[in-house]
C-alpha positions as CSV (number, residue, x, y, z in Angstrom):
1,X,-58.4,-16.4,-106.8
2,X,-58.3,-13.3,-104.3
3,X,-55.2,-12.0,-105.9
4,X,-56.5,-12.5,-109.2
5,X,-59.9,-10.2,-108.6
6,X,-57.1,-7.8,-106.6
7,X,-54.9,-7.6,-109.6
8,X,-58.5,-7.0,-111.5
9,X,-59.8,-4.6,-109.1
10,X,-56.4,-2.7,-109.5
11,X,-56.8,-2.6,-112.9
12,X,-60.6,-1.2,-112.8
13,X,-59.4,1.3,-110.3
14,X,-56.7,2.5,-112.6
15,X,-59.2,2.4,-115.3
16,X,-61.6,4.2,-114.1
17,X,-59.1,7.0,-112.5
18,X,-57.8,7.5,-116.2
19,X,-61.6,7.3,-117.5
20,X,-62.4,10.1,-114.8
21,X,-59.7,12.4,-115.5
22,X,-60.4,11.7,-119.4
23,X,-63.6,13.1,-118.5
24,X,-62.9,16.1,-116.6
25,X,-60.3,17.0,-119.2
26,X,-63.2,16.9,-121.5
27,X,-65.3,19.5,-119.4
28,X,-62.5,21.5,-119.0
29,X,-62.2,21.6,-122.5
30,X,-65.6,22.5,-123.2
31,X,-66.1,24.8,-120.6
32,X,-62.7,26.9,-122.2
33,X,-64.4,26.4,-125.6
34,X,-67.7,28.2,-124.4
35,X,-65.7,30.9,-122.5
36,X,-63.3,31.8,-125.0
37,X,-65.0,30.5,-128.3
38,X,-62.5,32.5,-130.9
39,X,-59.7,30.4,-129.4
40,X,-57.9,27.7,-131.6
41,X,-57.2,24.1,-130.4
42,X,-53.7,25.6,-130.0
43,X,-54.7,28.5,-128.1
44,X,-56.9,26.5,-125.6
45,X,-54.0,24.4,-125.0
46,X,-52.3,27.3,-124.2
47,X,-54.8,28.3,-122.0
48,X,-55.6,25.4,-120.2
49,X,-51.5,25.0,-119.6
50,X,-51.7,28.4,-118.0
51,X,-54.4,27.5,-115.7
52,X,-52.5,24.3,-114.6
53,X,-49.4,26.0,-113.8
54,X,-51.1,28.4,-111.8
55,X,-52.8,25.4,-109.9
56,X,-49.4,23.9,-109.1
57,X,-47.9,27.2,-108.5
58,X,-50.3,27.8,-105.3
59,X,-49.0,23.9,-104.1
60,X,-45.4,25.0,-104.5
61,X,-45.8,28.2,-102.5
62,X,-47.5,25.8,-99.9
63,X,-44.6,23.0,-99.6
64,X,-42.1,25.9,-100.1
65,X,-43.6,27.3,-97.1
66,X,-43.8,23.8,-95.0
67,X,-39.9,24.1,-95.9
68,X,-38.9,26.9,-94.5
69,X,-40.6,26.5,-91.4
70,X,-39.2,22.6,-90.8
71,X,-36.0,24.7,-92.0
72,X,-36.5,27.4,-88.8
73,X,-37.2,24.8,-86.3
74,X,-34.1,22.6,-87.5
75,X,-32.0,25.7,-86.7
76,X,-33.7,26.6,-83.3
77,X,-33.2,23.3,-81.5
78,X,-29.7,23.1,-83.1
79,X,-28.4,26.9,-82.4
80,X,-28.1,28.3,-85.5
81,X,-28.1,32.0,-86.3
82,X,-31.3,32.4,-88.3
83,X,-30.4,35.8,-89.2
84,X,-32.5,39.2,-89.0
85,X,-36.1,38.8,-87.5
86,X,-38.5,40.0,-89.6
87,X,-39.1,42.9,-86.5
88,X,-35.7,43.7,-86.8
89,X,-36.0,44.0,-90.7
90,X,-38.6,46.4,-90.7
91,X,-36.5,48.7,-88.8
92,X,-33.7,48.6,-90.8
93,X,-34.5,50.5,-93.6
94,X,-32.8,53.0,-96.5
95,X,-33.9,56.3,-95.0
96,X,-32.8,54.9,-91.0
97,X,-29.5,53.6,-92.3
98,X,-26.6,55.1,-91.8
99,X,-25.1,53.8,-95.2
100,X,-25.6,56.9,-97.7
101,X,-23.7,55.3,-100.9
102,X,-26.4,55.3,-104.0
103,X,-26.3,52.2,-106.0
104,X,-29.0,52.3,-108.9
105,X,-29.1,50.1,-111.7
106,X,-29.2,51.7,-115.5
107,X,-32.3,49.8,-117.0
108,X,-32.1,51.6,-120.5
109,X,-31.1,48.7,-122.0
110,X,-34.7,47.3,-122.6
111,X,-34.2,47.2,-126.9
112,X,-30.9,45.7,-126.6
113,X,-32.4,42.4,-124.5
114,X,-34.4,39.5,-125.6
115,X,-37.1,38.5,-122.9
116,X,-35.0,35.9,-121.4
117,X,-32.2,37.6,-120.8
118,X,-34.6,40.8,-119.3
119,X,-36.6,38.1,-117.0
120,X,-32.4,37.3,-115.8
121,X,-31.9,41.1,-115.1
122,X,-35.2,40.8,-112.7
123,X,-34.0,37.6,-111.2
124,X,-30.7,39.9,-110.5
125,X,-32.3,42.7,-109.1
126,X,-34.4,40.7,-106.6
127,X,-31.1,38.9,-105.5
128,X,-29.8,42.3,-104.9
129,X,-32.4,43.9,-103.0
130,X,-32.6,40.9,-100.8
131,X,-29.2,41.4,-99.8
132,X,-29.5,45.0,-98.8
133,X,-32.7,44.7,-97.1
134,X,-31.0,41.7,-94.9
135,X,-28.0,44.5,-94.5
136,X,-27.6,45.7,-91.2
137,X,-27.2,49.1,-92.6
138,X,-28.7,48.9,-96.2
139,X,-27.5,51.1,-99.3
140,X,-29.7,54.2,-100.9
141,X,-30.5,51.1,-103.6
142,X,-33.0,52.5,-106.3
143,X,-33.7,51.7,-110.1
144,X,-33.4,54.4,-112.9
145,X,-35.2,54.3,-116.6
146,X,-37.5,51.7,-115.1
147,X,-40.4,51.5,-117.5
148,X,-41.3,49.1,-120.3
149,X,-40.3,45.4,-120.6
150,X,-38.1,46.1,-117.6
151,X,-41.0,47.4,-115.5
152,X,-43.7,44.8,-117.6
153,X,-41.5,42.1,-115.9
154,X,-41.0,43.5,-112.1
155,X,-44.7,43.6,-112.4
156,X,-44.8,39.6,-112.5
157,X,-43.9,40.0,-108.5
158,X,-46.7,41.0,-106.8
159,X,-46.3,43.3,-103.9
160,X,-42.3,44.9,-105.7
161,X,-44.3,48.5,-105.3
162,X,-43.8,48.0,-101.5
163,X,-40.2,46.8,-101.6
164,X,-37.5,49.3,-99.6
165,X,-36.5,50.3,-103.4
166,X,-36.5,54.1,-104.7
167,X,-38.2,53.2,-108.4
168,X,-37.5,56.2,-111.0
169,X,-39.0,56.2,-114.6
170,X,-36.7,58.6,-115.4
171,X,-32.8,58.1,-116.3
172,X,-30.4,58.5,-113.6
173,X,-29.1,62.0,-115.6
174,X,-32.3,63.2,-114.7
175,X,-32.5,61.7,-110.7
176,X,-28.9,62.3,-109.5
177,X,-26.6,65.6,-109.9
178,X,-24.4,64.6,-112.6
179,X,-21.4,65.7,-110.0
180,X,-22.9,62.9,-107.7
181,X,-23.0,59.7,-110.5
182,X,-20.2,57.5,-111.0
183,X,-20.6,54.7,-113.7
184,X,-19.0,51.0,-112.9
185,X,-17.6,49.6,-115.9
186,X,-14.5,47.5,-116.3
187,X,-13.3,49.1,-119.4
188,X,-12.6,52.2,-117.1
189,X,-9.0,52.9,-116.6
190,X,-10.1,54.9,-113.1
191,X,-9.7,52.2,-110.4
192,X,-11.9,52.9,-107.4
193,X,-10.3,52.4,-104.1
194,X,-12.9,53.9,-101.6
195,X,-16.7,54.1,-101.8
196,X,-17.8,57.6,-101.2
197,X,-20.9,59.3,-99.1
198,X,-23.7,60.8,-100.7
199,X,-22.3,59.1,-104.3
200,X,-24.5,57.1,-107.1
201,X,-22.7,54.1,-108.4
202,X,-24.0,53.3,-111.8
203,X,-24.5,49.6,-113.0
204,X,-25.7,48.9,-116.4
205,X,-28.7,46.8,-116.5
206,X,-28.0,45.0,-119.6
207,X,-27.6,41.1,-119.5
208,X,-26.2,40.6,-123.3
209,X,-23.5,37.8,-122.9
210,X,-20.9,40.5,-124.2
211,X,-22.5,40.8,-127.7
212,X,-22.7,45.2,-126.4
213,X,-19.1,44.9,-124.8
214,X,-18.0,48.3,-123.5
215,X,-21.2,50.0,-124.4
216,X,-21.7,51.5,-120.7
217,X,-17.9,53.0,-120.9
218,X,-19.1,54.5,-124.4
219,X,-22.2,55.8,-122.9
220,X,-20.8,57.2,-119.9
221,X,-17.9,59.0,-121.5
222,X,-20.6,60.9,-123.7
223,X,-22.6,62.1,-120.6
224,X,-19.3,62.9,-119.5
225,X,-19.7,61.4,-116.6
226,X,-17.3,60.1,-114.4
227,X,-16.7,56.6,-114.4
228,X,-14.4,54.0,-112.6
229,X,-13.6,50.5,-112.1
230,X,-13.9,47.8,-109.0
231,X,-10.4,46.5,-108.3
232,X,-12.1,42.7,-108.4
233,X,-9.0,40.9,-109.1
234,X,-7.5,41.7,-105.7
235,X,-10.8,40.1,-104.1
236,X,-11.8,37.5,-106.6
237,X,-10.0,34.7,-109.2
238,X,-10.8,35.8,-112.2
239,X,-10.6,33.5,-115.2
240,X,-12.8,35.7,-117.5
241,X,-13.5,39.7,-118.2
242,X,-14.4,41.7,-115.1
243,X,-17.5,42.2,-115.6
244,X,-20.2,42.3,-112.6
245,X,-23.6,41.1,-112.3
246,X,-26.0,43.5,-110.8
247,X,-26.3,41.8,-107.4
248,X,-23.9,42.1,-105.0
249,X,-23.3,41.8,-101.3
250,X,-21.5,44.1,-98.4
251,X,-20.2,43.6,-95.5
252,X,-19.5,46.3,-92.7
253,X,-15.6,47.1,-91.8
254,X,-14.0,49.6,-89.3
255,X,-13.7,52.0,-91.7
256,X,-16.6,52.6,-94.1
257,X,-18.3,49.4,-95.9
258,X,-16.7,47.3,-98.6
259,X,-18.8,45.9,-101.6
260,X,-17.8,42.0,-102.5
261,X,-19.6,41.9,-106.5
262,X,-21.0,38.5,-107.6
263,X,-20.4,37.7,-110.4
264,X,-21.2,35.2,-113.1
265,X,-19.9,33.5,-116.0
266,X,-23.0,32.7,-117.8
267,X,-25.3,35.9,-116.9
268,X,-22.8,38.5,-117.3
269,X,-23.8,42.1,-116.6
270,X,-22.1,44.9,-118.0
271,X,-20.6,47.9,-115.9
């Protein structure tokens, strides 16, 4: 008899939880009707979606956060390098580095790129500045022709205006001394041996799953620019065209720095 009013009490409990959140949904949707009373059914949907997500978003951030700091701990009692302290970070910036090769990313490619595939260019350059800002001596790392969706999409990361990141709304032509710019594309017949000081390496910002192939080389050879190639066959197995995505990673050598590309099969990013 006691298990049987349990198994009854479960299922008024269960009940009533679904009768409860039936109801607040219900408010919810009435107080979204009053607020925004030109909205369709659709469109409140929408709404009330968005207002969800942002709800779940603020949990994530929190158990993301519980993470990482059961993730520092782990590696203090067990001796592993956590990298860079955040002290030593902030002193390690463009202007105190002794790294002067420019790397900026061409974003004029805005009209040429759906929204997913500009949202995967974003996702790109954030990978890339948080390698060089983890550098021990970072790159002059900046962005050129950064305005519209490009810029429209940065803007979903609060706080990018503050980043260690020179941000230019005009093309690189118009930042750089045209003597100074050299454009990475793979179509270039100019292989690049050496990094040079006080150089801009171009990278086309334009994640188009080769549907534009060899538009950069085009482009550059109109500017008349000069333009050159990384020799990434001698550092990685290629099984596709050489084409690089816009993050990549470097690593400090006796003489100079040498640039390692990442680069990606399904996001491909023309140079």
């Amino acid at each position: 008899m006691e298990n049987e009013k349990d198994t009854n009490n479960i299922g008024n409990d269960t009940q009533y939880a679904k009768i409860c959140e039936q109801k607040t949904c219900f408010n919810t949707d009435k107080k979204l009707s009053e607020l925004h009373p030109n909205l369709s059914k659709h469109q409140l949907k929408k709404v009330k979606k968005r207002e969800k997500w942002l709800t779940r978003k603020v949990e994530r951030r929190l158990r993301e956060r519980e993470k990482t700091r059961q993730k520092r701990a782990f590696a203090r009692a067990n001796n592993i390098d956590l990298g860079p302290s955040r002290k030593a970070l902030k002193k390690s910036t463009m202007a105190d580095s002794s790294c002067k090769i420019g790397i900026t990313v061409d974003l004029s490619f805005d009209d040429l790129m759906i929204d997913k595939d500009i949202a995967k260019l974003t996702k790109q350059i954030l990978r890339c500045y948080t390698l060089n800002r983890r550098a021990i001596a970072p790159m002059q790392f900046s962005l050129t022709s950064f305005n519209g969706k490009s810029k429209a999409d940065m803007q979903k990361h609060n706080g990018y205006e503050h980043w260690d990141v020179k941000f230019h709304a005009e093309p690189y032509l118009d930042v750089y001394p045209k003597e100074k710019i050299i454009y990475l594309t793979s179509e270039s017949e100019n292989i690049i041996t050496q990094l040079e000081c006080d150089y801009v390496y171009v990278i086309g910002g334009l994640v188009d799953h080769n549907s534009h192939k060899g538009l950069c080389h085009k482009l550059a050879i109109q500017a008349g620019i000069t333009h050159g190639r990384l020799p990434l066959d001698k550092f990685l197995s290629m099984k596709a065209r050489k084409v690089l995505t816009v993050d990549h990673e470097s690593v400090k050598e006796k003489h100079g720095r040498k640039h390692f590309y990442k680069f990606c099969q399904k996001e491909k990013m023309h140079n």
